[in-house]
C-alpha positions in Angstrom: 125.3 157.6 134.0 123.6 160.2 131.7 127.0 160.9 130.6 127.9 157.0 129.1 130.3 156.4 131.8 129.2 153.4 133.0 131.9 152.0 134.5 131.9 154.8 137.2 128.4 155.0 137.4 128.4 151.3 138.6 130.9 152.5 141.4 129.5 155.6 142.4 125.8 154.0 142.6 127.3 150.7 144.3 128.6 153.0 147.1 125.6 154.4 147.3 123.6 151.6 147.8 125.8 150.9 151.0 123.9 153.7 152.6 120.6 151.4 153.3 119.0 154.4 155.1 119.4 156.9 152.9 116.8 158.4 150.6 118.5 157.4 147.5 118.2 154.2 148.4 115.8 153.5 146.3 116.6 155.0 143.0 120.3 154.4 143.4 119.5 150.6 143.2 117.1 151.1 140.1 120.2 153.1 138.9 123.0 150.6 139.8 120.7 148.0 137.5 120.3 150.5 134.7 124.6 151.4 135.0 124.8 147.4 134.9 122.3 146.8 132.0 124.3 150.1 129.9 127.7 148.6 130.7 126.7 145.3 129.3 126.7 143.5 132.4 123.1 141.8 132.0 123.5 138.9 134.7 124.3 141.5 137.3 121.8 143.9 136.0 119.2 141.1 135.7 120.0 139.8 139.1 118.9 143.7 140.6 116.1 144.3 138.4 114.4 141.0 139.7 114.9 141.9 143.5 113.8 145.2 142.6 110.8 143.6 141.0 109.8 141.3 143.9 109.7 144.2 146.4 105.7 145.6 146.3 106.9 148.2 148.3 110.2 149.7 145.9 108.9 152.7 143.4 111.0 150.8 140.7 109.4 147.5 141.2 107.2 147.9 138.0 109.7 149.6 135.8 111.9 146.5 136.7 109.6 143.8 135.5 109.2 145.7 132.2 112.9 145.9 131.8 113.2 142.1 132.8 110.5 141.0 130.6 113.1 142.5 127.2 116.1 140.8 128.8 114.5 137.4 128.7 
């Protein structure tokens, strides 16, 4: 991601995110959205950010509904 390579940051995260359990969980999703949102994929990256948002309990939840807020 912090190279530009979105593309394969989008993969890499996605199969991540396939790993529920693991301790990445979290941030890999916030990350998948922000691969999605870099890549120019907004629906996609919308869609995340607003089931990140609606989850009290993800650490992302806030930073999501600031990011949504400048994509509407």
């Amino acid at each position: 991601f912090r190279s530009g390579q979105y593309v394969e940051a989008v993969r890499s995260f996605t199969e991540l995110n396939k790993k529920v359990y693991s301790k990445y969980y979290y941030k890999g999703q916030y990350c998948l959205a922000l691969s999605y949102w870099a890549a120019g994929n907004i629906s996609e990256a919308t869609r995340l950010f607003d089931g990140i948002s609606k989850n009290q309990e993800h650490p992302f939840a806030s930073d999501s509904k600031s990011i949504l807020e400048k994509l509407r």
